[in-house]
N, C-alpha and C positions, 0 to 999 in steps of 0.2 A: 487524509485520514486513512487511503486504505494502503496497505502495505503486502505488494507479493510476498511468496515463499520463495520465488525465482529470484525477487531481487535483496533478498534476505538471505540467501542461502550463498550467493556470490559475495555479499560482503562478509559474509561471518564464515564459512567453509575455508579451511583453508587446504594442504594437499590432501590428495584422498588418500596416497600410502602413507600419512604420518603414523607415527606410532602408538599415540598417545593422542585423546578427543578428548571434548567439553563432556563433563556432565554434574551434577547433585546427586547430594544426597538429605537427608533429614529434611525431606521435603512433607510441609506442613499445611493445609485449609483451616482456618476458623472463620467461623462464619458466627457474627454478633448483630445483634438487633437494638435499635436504641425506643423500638415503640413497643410497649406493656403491651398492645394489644396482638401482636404477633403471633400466627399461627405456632411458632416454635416456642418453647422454652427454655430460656437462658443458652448460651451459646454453643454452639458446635461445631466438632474437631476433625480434620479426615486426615490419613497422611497417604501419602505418595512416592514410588521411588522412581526414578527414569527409566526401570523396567515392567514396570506395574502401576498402571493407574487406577484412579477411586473409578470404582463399578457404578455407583448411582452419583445420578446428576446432579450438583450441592445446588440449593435452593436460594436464590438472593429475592429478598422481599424490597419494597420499594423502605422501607423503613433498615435495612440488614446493610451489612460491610462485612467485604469478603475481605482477610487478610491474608496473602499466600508469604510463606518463610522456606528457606531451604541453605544449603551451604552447596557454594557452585565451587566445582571438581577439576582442574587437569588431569587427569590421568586418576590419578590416587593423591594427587596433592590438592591439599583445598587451596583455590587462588581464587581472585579478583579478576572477574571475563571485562576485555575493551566492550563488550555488548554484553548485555543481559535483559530481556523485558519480555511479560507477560501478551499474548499475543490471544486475542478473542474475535472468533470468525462466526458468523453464521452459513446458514446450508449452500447461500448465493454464491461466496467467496469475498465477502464483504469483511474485510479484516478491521481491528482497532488496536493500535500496542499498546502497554504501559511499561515503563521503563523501572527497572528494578532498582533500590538505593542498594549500592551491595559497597560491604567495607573490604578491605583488604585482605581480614580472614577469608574470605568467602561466602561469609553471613549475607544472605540480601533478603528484601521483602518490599512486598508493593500492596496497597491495598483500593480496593473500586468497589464505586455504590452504582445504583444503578443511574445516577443522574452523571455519572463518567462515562457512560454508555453515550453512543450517537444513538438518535432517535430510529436510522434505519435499522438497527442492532436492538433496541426497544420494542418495533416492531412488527420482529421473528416471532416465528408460529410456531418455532423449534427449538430444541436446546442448544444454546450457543457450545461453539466448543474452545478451550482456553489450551494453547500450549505454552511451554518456557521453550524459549530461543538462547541460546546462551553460544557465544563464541568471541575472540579473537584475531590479533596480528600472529602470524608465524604458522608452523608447519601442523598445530592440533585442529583437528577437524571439527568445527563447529557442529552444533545439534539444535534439531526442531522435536521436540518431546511431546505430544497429547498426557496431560496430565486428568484433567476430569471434565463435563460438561456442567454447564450451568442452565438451570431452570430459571425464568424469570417470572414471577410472580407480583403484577403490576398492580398498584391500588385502586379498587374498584370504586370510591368516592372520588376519584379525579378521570378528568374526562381522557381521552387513550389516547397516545401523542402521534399528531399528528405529520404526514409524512408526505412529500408530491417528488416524485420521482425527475431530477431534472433533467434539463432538454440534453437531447442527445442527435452526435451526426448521425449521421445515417439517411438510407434512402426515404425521401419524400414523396405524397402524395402528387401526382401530376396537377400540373400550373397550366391552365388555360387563359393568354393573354389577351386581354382585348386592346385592339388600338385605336387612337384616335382616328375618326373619319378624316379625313382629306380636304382640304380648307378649300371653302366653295368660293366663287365669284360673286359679289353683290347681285342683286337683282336687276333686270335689264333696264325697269323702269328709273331706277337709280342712277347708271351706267350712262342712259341716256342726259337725265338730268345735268350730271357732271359736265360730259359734254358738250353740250349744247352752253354750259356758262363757262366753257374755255375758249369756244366759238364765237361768244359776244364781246370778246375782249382784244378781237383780230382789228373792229371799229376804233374801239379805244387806241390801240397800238400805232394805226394809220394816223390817225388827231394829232399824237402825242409826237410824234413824227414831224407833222407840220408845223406845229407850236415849238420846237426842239432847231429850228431851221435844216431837217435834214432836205437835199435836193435830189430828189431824182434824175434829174438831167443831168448828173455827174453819172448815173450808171452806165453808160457807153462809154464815157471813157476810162471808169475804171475797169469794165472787163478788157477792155483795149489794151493796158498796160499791165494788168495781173490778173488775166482768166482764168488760167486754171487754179490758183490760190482763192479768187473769188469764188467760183461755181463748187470746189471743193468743199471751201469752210463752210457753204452755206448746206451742200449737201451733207458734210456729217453732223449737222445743227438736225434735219430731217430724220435721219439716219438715226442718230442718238432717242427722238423721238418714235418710230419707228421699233425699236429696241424695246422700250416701256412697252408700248402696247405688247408684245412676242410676250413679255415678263408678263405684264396682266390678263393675257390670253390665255394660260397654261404654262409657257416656261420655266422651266425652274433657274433658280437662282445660280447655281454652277454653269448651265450651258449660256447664260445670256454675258455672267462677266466677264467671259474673254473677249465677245463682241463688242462689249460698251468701253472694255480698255485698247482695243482696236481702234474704235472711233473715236476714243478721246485724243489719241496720240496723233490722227489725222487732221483732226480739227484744233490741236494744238497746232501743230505744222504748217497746216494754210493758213490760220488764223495769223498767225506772224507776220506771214508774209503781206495776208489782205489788210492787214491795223495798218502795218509799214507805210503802203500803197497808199490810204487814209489819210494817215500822219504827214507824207510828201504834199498834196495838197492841201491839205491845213496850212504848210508852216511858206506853201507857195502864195498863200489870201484867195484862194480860189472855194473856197466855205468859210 
């Protein structure tokens, strides 16, 4: 909606030594009302030329249509501007345009009520002020004119229109974060409980053992023939548990996986070698 003068003045300006610039003439206001009860009566007229504009601010009722007429100028020749349109700003610099129908004489006219208005432009506490913008391709120098201001006279049987100002960047209030407390350890009582029934399962594991035909009297001679693959797998079996507790004790998760990918690679390693060992006596009938 809103439209600089900077970047209106770049498109439509063209060089500054031309010889020859935009302008009107038989520039025209009427201003009509379509409701009887209107503080004016019957319509009225202002003109304007692009050296002199109307002295008093023309009044638009919410009932009134303003219609602006003029003949746009090259030089002294009346033409037809690639741009032409009606341009209403208030005091902020909040602009609105409307665009002029202009024929090939140079005849144009635009006309706005006040529901063509944006609401922020509705409601200004001041008189809006309207120029004609008129310019071209090629070497005449386009033109911003102040032609007259405009009163806005809103109906006091409808409620005032309403307006919220949107969000905008800019510097923020400071952000005070709070973070999450720090994940606590279960309870000791808990801790213990756990415990103590991974403890009761070392019975069960001996049983299961027996019933399973494992034989202990093979373990001399398997450390006899693969020691340090035995005593190894079994340590990073300890070791890997050793690791959990570090992790459930306080370690964080980063410092303990390089440890536990240590150990597994270890206990891959012997493990091979101690299954092998195993496997040799199996397929000898010796278990």
């Amino acid at each position: 909606m809103r439209v600089s003068i900077a970047s209106t003045l770049a498109l439509l300006a063209g060089a500054v030594s031309a010889a020859s610039s935009w302008g009107f003439s038989d520039g025209k206001v009427e201003v009509s009302s379509k409701s009887s009860s209107s503080s004016h009566s019957g319509p009225r007229t202002y003109t304007f030329t692009d050296k002199e504009r109307i002295k008093d601010a023309v009044t638009l009722g919410h009932a009134d249509k303003i219609k602006i007429s003029l003949t746009a100028k090259n030089g002294s020749k009346a033409k037809r501007p690639h741009q032409a349109f009606l341009l209403v700003k208030e005091a902020s610099g909040l602009e609105a345009p409307y665009a002029l129908s202009v024929k090939e004489s140079g005849k144009g006219s635009v006309e706005i009520t006040q529901r063509d208005l944006p609401v922020q432009l509705l409601t200004s506490q001041e008189p809006l002020e309207a120029s004609l913008v008129l310019g071209s391709f090629g070497s005449s120098k386009g033109s911003v004119t102040p032609v007259f201001d405009i009163n806005l006279e809103i109906d006091p049987n409808t409620p005032s229109p309403a307006y919220e100002a949107p969000l905008r960047y800019g510097k923020q209030p400071e952000i005070h974060h709070i973070f999450r407390a720090e994940p606590k350890n279960p309870p000791k009582i808990v801790s213990i409980a756990f415990a103590l029934a991974v403890l009761a399962t070392v019975p069960a594991l001996f049983i299961g053992w027996s019933l399973t035909g494992a034989n202990v009297a093979h373990l001399q001679k398997a450390l006899s023939v693969a020691p340090i693959s035995h005593i190894t797998f079994f340590g990073s079996i300890i070791s890997m548990e050793g690791v959990f507790f570090l992790y459930y004790s306080g370690w964080s998760l980063f410092a303990v996986l390089p440890i536990m990918g240590i150990v597994g690679i270890v206990a891959f390693l012997s493990g091979t070698k101690a299954l092998g060992e195993v496997q040799s006596r199996r397929l000898a009938g010796e278990r």
